[in-house]
C-alpha beads as a LAMMPS data file, in Angstrom:
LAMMPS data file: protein, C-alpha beads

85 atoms
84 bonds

1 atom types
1 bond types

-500.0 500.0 xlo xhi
-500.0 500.0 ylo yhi
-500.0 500.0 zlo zhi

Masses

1 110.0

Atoms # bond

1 1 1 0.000 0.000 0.000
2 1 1 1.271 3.327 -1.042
3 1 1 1.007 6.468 1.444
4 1 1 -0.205 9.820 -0.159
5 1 1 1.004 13.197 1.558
6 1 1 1.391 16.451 -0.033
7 1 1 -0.872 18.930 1.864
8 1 1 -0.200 22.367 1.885
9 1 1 -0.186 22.621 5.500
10 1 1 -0.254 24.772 7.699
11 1 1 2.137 26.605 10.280
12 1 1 5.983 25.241 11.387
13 1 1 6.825 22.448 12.382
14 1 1 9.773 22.428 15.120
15 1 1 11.140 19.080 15.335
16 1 1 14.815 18.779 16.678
17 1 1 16.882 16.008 18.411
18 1 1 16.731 15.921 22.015
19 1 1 18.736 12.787 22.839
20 1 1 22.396 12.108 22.944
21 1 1 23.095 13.257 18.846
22 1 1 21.439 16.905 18.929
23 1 1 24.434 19.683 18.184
24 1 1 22.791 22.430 19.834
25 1 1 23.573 24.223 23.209
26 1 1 20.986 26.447 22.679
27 1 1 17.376 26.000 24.210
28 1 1 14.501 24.724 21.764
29 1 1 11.471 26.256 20.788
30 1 1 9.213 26.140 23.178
31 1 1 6.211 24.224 20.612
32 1 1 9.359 21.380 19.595
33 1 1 8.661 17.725 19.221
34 1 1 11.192 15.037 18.151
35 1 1 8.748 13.342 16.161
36 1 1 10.805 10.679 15.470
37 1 1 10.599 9.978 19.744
38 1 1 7.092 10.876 20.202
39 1 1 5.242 9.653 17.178
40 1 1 4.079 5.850 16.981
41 1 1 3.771 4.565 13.689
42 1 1 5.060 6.037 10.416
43 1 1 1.510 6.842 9.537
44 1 1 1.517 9.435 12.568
45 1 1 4.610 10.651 12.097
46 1 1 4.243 11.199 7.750
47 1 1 1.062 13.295 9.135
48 1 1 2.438 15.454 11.134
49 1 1 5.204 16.531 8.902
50 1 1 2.256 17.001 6.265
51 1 1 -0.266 19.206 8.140
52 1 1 2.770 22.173 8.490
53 1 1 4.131 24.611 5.767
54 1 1 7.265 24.410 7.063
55 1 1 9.454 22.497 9.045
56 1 1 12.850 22.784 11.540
57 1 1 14.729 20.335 12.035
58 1 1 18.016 18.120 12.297
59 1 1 17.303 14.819 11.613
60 1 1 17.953 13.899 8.326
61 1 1 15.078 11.897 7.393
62 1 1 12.597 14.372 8.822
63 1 1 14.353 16.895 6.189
64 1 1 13.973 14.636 3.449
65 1 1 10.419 13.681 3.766
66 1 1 9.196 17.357 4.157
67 1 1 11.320 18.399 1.226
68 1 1 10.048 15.175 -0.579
69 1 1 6.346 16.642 0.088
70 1 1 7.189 19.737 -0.940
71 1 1 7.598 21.762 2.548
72 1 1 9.939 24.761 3.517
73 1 1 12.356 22.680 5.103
74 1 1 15.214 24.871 7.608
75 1 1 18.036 22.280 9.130
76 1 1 20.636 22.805 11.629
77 1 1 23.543 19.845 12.407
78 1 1 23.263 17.609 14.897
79 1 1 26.738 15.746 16.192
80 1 1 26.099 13.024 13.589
81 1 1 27.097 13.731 9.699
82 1 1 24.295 12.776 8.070
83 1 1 22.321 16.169 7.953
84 1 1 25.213 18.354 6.354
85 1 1 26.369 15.456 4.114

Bonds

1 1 1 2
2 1 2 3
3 1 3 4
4 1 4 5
5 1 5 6
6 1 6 7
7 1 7 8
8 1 8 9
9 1 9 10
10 1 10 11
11 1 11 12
12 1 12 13
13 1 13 14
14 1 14 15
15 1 15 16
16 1 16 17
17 1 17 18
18 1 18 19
19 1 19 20
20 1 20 21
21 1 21 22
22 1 22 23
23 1 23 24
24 1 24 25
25 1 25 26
26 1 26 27
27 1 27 28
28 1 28 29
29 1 29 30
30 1 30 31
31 1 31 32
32 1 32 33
33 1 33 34
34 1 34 35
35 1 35 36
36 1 36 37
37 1 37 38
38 1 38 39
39 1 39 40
40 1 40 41
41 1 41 42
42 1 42 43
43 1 43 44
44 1 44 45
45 1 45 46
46 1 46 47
47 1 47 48
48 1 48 49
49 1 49 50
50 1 50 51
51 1 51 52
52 1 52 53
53 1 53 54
54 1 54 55
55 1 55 56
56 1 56 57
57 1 57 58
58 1 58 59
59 1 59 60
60 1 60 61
61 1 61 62
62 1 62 63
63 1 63 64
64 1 64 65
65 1 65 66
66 1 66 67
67 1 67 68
68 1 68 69
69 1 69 70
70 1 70 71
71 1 71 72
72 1 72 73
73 1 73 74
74 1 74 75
75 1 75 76
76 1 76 77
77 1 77 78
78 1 78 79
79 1 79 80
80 1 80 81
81 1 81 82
82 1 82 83
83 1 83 84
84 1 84 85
């Protein structure tokens, strides 16, 4: 079965790393969720990237699936290489 997501959406979406691999020192936003923590299947978790406009982030694969459905996608590193490689 083939999932279908390519809302517009609506809003931002702020979802950076809070375990061991996040690169930042500074404080989140206040509204983040690590959807790849919180989120239980990958029917949840393709939905919530698809009801935003845009979406923050440094996890790699949340940065490719928004830009794969067509979102504003802003990244920042984490400690791991994947997201500026």
């Amino acid at each position: 079965m083939r999932m279908h997501h390519s809302s517009a959406g609506a809003g931002e979406l702020n979802a950076f790393r809070r375990d061991g691999e996040a690169g930042h020192d500074a404080s989140l936003p206040a509204d983040n969720e690590d959807i790849s923590e919180s989120r239980e299947s990958l029917e949840d978790w393709l939905r919530e990237v698809d009801r935003h406009a845009s979406v923050n982030t440094d996890r790699a694969h949340v940065m490719i699936a928004a830009a794969h459905m067509g979102k504003r996608v802003r990244y920042a590193d984490s400690s791991y290489f994947k997201v500026r490689a």
